[in-house]
N, C-alpha and C positions, 0 to 999 in steps of 0.2 A: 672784686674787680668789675669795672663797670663793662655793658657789652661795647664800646667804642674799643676796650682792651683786648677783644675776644675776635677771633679769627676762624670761622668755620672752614675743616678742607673736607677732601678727601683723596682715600690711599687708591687706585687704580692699577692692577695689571696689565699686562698688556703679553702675554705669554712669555711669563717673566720679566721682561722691561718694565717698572714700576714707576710709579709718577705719585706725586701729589700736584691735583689739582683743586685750584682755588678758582670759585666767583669774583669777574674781574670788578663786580659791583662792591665785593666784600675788599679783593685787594687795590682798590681805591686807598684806602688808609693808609698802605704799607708804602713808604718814603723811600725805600733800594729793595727792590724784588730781588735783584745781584745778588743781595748780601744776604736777604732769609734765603734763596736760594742755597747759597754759600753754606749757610746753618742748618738747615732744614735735611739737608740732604746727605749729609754725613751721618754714616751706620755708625751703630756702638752707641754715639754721645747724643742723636738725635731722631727724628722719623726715617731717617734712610731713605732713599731713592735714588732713581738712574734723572731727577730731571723734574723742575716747578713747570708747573703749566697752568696759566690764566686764561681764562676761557669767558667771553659774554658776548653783546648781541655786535653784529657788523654793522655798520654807518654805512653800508652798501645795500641801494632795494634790490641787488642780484644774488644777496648771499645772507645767509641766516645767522651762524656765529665770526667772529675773531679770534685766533689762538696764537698765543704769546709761548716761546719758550727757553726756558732758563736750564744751565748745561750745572751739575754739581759742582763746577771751578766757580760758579757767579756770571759768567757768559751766554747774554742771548744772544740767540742761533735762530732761524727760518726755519724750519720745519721737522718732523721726527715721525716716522711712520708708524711705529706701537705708540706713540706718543698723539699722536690728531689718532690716533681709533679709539684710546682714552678720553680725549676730550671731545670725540664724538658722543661714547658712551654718558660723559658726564654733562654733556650738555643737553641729552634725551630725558638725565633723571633731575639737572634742577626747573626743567620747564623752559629754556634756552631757546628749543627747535624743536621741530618734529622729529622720527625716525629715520625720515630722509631729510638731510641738509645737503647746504652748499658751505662750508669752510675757507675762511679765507687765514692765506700766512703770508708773511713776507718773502715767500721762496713761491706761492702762488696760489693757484682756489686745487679745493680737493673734493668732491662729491664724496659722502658718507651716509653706507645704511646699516640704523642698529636695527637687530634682532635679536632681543633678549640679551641674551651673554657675547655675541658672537658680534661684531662689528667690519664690513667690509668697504675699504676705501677705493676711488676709483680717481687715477690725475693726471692732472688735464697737461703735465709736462712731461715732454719726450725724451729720457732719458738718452744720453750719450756712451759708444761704446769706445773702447779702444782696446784690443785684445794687443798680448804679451809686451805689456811697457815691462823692463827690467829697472831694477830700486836698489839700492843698498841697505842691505840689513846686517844683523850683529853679526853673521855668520857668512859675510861677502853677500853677493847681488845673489835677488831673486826676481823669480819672472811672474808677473801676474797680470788680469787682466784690468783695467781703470774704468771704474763707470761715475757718470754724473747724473743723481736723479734728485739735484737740489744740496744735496750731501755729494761729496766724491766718496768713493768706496776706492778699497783695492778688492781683487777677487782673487785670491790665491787657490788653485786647486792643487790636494792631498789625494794622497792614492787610501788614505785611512787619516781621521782626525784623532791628534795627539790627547792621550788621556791626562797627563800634566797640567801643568799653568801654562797658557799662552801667550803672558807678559812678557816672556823673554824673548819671545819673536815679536810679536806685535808692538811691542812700545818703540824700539828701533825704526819699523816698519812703517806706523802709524805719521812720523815726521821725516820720511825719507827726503833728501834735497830734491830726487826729484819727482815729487809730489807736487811740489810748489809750497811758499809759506800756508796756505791752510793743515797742508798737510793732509791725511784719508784716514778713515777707518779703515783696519783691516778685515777681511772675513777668511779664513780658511774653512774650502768647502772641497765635501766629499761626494762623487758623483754613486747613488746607488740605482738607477736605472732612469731611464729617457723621460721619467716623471717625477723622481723620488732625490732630492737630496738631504746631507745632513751639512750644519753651518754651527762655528764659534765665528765669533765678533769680539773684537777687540776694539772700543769706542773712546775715541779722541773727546775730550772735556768730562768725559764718566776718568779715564786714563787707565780702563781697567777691562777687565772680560766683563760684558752682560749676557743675564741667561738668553737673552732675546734681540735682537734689531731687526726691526721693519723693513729701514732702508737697504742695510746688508743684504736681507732678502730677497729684497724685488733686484738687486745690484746683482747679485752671485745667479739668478734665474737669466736674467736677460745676460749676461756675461757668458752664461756657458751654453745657451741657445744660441747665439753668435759665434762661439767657438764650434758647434756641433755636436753639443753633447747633452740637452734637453731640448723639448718642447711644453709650449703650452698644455695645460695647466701644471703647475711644479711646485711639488706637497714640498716643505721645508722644515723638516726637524731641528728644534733651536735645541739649545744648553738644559732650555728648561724640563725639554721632552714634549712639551707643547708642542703641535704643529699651525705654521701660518701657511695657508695657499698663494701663488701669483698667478695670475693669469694678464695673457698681454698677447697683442695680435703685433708679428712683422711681416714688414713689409720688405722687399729686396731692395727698393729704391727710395724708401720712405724712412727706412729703419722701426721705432718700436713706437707702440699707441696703444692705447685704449689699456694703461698698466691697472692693474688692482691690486691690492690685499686684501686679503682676510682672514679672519681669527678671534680667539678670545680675549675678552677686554673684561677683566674680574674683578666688581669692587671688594677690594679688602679689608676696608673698615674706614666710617666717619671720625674727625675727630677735631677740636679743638683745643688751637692755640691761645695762651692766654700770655700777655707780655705788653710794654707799653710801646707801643710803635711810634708815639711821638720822639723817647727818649735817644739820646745820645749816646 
């Protein structure tokens, strides 16, 4: 096959949240990102992951890359928090940017420093809070908190996180009416002290629990520092066991600023694809 057929990726972690990311130079070729999205990302029959993401230089002289991202249904979406610290990570190793970047997405710019394995993001948008909106789920209403950091979230707080599947709550939950037609991510979070929590996510377009989300986590910190029940900085134990940190400064009158993430961003293996991408 000749290399015009040949599509270099790679596999990226994101403390569990997985990606494949492609050079937006390389997916030039590809005629519906949607649809290898669609393909690509389906376990079992294919590479697997929570999510495609294209990454190359910004047509902006205030910002260093561009990040495109694609949901495993075939739906681009604005932004994804283990998602831009991947494609920070993967834009430091194809030569893209430096270790510090500025990131631009359709949901807004993100500041990004890799070090090594560890990737911390910092954004420049102020999340929104709304404590105890009530929803309906399989099991009548429940009360949780609604945050907007590009993504809506729900923040449900547990007094212990269920050891089971969380699909039976959360996919109800995830499109509750009222949510609005986007609809939220779920996160059920467990408070272990004024620093320390633990989180599952239940992610709308994945439609399924991932070990990890970004945005669930800076959602569920700033959610329960508004309710009273953390502060800055707040360690977040995901699914995967991996921990992401947030840190974020409030305000009484301003509400929330200066958000970050951080955490591991682990490449898992190069590889390519090989297929006719002109074909029908």
């Amino acid at each position: 096959m000749s290399d015009a057929g040949r599509l270099g990726f790679c596999k990226i972690s994101g403390a569990g949240n997985d990606f494949i990311l492609l050079n937006a130079a390389a997916a030039a070729k590809v005629p519906d990102l949607g649809a290898l999205a669609l393909e690509l990302c389906r376990r079992g029959t294919s590479v697997g992951a929570d999510g495609l993401i294209v990454v190359g230089p910004s047509d902006r002289l205030d910002a260093d890359v561009r990040v495109r991202f694609w949901n495993p249904d075939g739906r681009e979406f604005g932004t994804c928090g283990n998602g831009t610290r991947c494609a920070a990570r993967f834009a430091a190793l194809e030569g893209l940017a430096a270790e510090q970047m500025v990131i631009t997405t359709d949901d807004g710019d993100i500041e990004a420093r890799v070090s090594g394995a560890e990737v911390a993001l910092r954004y420049r948008v102020r999340p929104t809070v709304e404590l105890e909106r009530t929803v309906s789920g399989a099991d009548g209403e429940c009360t949780g908190h609604f945050v907007e950091v590009g993504i809506p979230h729900l923040v449900v707080p547990v007094d212990a996180l269920p050891e089971g599947p969380i699909e039976p709550l959360g996919r109800p939950l995830r499109s509750a009416p009222e949510l609005g037609p986007r609809g939220a991510n779920v996160n059920l979070v467990q408070v272990v002290d004024r620093h320390r929590i633990r989180i599952r996510t239940y992610e709308r377009g994945v439609e399924a629990e991932t070990l990890a989300c970004g945005s669930g986590s800076m959602s569920a910190a700033v959610a329960l520092c508004a309710a009273g029940q953390v502060e800055s900085p707040v360690e977040v134990t995901t699914r995967s066991g991996d921990r992401l940190t947030v840190r974020f400064r409030r305000d009484p009158d301003a509400g929330f600023s200066d958000l970050e993430l951080e955490g591991p961003a682990r490449v898992v293996y190069w590889g390519t694809l090989e297929r006719d991408f002109g074909a029908d």
